[in-house]
C-alpha positions as CSV (number, residue, x, y, z in Angstrom):
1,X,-15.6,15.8,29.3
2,X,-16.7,12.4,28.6
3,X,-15.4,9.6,26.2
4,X,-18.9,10.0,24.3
5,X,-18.0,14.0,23.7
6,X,-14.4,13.0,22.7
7,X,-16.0,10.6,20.0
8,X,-18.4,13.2,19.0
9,X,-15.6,15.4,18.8
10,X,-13.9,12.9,16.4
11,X,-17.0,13.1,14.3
12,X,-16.7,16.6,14.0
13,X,-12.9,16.4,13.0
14,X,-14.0,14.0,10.3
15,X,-16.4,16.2,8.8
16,X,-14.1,18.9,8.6
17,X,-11.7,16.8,7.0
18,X,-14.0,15.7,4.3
19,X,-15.1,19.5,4.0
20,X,-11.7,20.6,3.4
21,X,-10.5,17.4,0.8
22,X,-13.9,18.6,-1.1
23,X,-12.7,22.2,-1.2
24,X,-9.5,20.8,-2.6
25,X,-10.6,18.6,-5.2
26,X,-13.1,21.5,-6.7
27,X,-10.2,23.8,-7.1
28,X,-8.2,20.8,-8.6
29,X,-11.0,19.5,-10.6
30,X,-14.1,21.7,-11.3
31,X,-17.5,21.7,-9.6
32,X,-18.9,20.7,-13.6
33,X,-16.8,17.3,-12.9
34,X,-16.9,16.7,-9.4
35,X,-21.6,17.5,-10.5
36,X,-21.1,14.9,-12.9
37,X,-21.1,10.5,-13.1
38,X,-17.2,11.0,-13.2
39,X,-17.1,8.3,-15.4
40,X,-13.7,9.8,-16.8
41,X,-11.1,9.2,-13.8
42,X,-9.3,12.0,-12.3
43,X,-7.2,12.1,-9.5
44,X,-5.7,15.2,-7.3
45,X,-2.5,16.7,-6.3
46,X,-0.1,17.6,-3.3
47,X,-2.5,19.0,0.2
48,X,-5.7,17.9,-1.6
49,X,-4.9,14.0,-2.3
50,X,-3.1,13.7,1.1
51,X,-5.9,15.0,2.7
52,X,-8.3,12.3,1.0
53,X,-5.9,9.7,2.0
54,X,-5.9,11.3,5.6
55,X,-9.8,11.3,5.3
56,X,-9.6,7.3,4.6
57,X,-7.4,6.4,7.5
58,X,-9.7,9.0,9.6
59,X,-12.9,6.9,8.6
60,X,-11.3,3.6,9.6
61,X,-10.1,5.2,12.8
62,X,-13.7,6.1,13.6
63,X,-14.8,2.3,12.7
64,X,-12.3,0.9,14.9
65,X,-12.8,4.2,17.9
66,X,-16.7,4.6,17.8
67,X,-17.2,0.4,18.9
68,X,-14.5,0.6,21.6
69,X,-15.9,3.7,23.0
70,X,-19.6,2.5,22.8
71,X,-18.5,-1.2,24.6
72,X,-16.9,0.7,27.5
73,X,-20.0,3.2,27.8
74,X,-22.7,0.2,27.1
75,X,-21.0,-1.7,30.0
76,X,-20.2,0.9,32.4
77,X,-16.7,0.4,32.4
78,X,-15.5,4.0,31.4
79,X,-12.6,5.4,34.2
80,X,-10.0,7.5,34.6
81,X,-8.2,5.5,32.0
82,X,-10.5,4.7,29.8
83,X,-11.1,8.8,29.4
84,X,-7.0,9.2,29.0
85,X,-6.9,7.2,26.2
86,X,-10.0,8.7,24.2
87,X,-8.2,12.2,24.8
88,X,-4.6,11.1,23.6
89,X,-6.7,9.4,20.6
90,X,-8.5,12.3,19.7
91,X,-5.4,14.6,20.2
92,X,-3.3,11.9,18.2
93,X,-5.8,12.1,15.3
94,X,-6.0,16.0,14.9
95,X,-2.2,15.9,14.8
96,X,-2.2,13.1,12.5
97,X,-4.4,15.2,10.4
98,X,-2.7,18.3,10.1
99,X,1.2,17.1,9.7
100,X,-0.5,14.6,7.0
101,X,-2.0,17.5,5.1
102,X,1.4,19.7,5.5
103,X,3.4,16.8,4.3
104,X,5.4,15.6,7.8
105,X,5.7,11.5,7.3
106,X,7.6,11.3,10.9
107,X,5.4,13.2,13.2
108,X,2.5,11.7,11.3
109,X,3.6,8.2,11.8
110,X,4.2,8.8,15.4
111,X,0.7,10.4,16.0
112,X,-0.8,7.5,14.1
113,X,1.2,4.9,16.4
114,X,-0.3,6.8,19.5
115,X,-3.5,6.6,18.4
116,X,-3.9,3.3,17.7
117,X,-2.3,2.4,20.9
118,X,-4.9,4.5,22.7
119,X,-7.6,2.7,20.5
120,X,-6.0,-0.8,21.8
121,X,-5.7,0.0,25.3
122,X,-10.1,1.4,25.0
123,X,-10.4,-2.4,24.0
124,X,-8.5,-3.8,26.3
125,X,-10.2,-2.1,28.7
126,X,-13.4,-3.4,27.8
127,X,-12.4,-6.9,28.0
């Protein structure tokens, strides 16, 4: 496994993400509203509205993961290391995802804290 396939894999755990928060919102909200200019606001409830939160933080994840991991493969500086950290990112972010959705605040905190630490320690690397 590669640090490319563990962002690819990322990309794939976003999708799914915003597959699932859509599912959500059109039991919450209708398919004739979410078809529509939804110029009338609505907002959604409990698994579904933590999931689009989770999907936000997962998007700026990806804009701050995708660079790091495309410096280190762009300069050939990918290791041992380098792969670690991509793995306890990705792992961090799928169970960021599902303790968000479930409603855990402490485990997701702490899987949030790791990966961003992995995402540091990519750009350190390619410094």
């Amino acid at each position: 496994m590669t640090e490319t396939t563990l962002l690819a894999a990322y990309g794939l755990l976003v999708l799914l993400t915003i597959l699932l928060q859509v599912l959500g919102a059109t039991r919450q909200l209708s398919m004739g509203y979410l078809l529509s200019s939804r110029d009338e606001g609505r907002t959604v409830t409990g698994m579904t509205a933590r999931l689009e939160r989770a999907l936000n933080n997962s998007v700026t994840a990806m804009a701050l993961f995708a660079p790091a991991i495309l410096i280190l493969v762009m300069l050939d500086r990918t290791n041992a290391t380098s792969l670690l950290a991509a793995q306890v990112f990705l792992i961090s972010r799928v169970i960021y995802l599902v303790v968000y959705a479930l409603g855990i605040p402490a485990i997701r905190t702490l899987s949030w804290l790791a990966g961003f630490a992995a995402t540091a320690i990519l750009y350190f690397l390619a410094l």
